[in-house]
N, C-alpha and C positions, 0 to 999 in steps of 0.2 A: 108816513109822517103827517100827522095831524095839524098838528100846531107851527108855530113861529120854531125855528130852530138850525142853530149855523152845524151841527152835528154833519151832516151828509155833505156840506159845501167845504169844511174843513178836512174832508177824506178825498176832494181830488188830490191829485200829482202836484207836487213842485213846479213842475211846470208850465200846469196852469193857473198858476197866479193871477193872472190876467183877469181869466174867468173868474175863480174869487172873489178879486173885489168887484167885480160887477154884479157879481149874485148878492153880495154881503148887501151892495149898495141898493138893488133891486128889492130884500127881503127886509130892509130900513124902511124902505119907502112903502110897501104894503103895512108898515108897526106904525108908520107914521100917519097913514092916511086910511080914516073911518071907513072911505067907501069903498077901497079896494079890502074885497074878501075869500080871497086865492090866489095863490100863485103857483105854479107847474110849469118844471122842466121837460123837453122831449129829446128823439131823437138820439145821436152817437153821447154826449157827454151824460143823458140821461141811465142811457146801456152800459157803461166806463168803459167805453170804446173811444172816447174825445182824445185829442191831444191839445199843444198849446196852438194852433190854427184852427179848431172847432170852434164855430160860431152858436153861440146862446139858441135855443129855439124853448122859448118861454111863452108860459101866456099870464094874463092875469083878467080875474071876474073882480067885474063891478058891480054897485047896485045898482039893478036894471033903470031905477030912478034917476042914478046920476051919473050916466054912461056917459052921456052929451058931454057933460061940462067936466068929467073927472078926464078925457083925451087928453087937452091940450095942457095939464099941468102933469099928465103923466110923462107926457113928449117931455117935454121941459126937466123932468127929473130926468128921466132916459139921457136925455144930451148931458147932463152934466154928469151924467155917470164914471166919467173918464177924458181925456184928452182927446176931445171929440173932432174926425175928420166933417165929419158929413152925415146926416140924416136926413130921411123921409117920411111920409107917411102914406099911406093906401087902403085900398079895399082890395081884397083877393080875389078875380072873378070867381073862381069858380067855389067859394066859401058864401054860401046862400043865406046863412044867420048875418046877425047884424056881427059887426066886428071893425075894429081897423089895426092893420099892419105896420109898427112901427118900426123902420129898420135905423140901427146908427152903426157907422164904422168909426175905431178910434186908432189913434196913430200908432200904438203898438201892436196892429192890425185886429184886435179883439173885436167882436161883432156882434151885435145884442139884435136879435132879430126875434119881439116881440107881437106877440095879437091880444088884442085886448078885449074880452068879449063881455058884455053883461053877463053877473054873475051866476044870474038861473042854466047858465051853458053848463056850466060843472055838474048837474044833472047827467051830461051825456058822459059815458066811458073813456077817459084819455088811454090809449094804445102807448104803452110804453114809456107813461110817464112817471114824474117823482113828485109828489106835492108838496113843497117846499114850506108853504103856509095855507094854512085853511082851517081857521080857529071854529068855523061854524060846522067841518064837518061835511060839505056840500059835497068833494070834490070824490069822484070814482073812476080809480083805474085800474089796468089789466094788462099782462104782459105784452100785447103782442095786438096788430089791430085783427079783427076778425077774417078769415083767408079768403080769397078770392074765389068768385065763383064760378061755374063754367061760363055763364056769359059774359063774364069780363075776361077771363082768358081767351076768352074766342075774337071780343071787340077788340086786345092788342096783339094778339096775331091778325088780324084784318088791318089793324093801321100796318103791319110790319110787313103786309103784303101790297098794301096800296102803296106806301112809302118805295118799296123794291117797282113796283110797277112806273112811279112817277120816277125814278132812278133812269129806268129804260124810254121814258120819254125825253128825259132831257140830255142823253146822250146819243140818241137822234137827231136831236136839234146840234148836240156838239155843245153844249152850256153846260161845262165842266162844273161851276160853282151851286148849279141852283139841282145837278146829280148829287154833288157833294153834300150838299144840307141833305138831301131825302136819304142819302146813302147813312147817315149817321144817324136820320130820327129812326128807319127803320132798324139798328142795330140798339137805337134804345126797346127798345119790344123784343127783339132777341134777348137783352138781357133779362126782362118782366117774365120774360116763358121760361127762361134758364133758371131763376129763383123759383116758379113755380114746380120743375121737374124736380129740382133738388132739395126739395119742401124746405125753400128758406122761406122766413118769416118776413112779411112786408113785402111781398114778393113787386109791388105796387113799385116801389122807390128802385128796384130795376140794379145795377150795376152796383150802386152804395151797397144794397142789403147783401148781394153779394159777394162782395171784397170785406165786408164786414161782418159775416158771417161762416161763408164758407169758400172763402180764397182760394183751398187747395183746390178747388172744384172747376179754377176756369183753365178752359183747355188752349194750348198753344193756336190750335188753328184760329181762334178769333181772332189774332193778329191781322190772318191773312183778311180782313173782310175792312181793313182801314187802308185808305188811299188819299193820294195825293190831288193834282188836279190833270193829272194826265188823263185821257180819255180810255187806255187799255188798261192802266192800273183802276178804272174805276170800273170798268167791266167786270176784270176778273173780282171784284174787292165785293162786287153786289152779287156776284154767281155765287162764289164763295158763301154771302149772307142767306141764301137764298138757299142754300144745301143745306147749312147750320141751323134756317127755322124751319125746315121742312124735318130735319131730325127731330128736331126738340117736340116738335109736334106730336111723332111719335116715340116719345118717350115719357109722354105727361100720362099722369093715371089715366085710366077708363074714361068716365067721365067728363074730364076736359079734351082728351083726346078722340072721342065721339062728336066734340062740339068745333074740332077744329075747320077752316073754309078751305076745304079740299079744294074744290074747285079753282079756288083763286091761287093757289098755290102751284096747282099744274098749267094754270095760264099763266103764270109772271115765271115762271121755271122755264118755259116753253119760251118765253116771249126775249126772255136775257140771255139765253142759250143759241138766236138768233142773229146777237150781236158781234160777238167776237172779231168775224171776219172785217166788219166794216168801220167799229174802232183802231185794229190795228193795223188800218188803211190809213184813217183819220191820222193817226199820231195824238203826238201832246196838243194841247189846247193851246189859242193864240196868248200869246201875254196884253195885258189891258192897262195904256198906258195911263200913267197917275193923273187925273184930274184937276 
């Protein structure tokens, strides 16, 4: 879709109406104003995977000349888009071009969660997007972002091992809460290598691309690697994660499965396989009374 056109916004669902009129109101506002000269959708409503709880994830290019001053009257239309709870604005760290993040929530829980980038960005490839407007033609996209490469799959098996390692440090200490944060970042990496063995697409976005692509594919045992704050439930909960990424390891093509950190993986197996006895000694964790 080249040009201005309500054609692909008038084929969501019923349901999401919501989203509707805030795309309708979003693709007004780039017909109404010179300097924005693009606008693209991404993500689940992009894929016609959204329901009426998927939040927006749009962007729009501006003249790189009047980035500065086109923000705050872009915000200003974003807020009036709807019966607005709340908005902000931001920079992404880890988004290294220039940009800002405008997020607004409105009362019938719809969510416009916009970045607004000068418009020479549309140059770069959008991964999965729809261009909703882009009368100059600027804008290039492709289905899917480009797949991951052995050393990023090795860099999130390495977080998913340091995360299991910091697991088994903090239930030494008996600090059921600050096990439980590492117990869940490393299950996010479990899920990033689980997208990659089952060639889902996006493998990056971790648990989403996988409920959104290929749900039949998550097995009952991840259950077993979510716990509570007891000290033996979170034992077993990290052995548990710690078998499941040391499988998945070997189940990823050649490739990435050549590039996996063996090593670290038979030390934090070794190291949480030493625990057992002396959490459920421990018991449950003390309760922390309210402040």
């Amino acid at each position: 879709m080249r040009v201005s056109d309500t054609t692909w916004i008038d084929r969501l669902p019923e349901e999401m109406s919501g989203q509707r009129m805030l795309l309708r109101g979003l693709l007004s506002l780039c017909e109404a104003d010179e300097s924005i000269r693009w606008f693209v959708i991404g993500c689940s409503v992009a894929r016609g995977a959204g329901d009426y709880l998927s939040d927006l994830d749009v962007a729009l290019g501006v003249r790189d000349d009047d980035f500065a001053s086109a923000v705050p009257r872009i915000r200003m239309a974003v807020d009036g888009l709807g019966d607005l709870v709340d908005s902000y604005q931001h920079q992404i760290p880890s988004v290294t071009a220039a940009h800002v993040r405008i997020f607004a929530q409105y009362v019938d829980r719809s969510q416009v969660d916009l970045v607004v980038f000068p418009a020479s960005a549309g140059s770069q490839p959008f991964a999965g997007a729809v261009a909703l407007y882009d009368p100059d033609g600027l804008v290039r996209t492709r289905a899917h972002r480009e797949p991951p490469t052995a050393a990023q799959v090795r860099e999130w098996a390495f977080h998913g091992w340091c995360a299991l390692a910091d697991v088994g440090k903090y239930l030494r200490r008996g600090s059921a809460w600050e096990a439980l944060i590492q117990l869940n970042n490393a299950r996010d990496q479990l899920w990033r290598l689980k997208a990659v063995a089952d060639s889902v697409p996006d493998a990056q976005f971790g648990v989403t691309s996988v409920l959104d692509f290929a749900p039949e594919r998550v097995a009952p045992d991840v259950a077993a690697t979510v716990a509570d704050l007891d000290l033996a439930r979170l034992t077993a909960a990290a052995q548990q994660l710690a078998s499941l990424l040391s499988q998945l390891g070997q189940q990823l093509p050649p490739a990435f499965r050549a590039a996996m950190p063996e090593a670290m993986a038979r030390y934090v197996i070794n190291d949480l396989s030493q625990l057992t006895s002396a959490a459920q000694a421990t018991g449950p964790a003390p309760e922390v009374s309210a402040c």
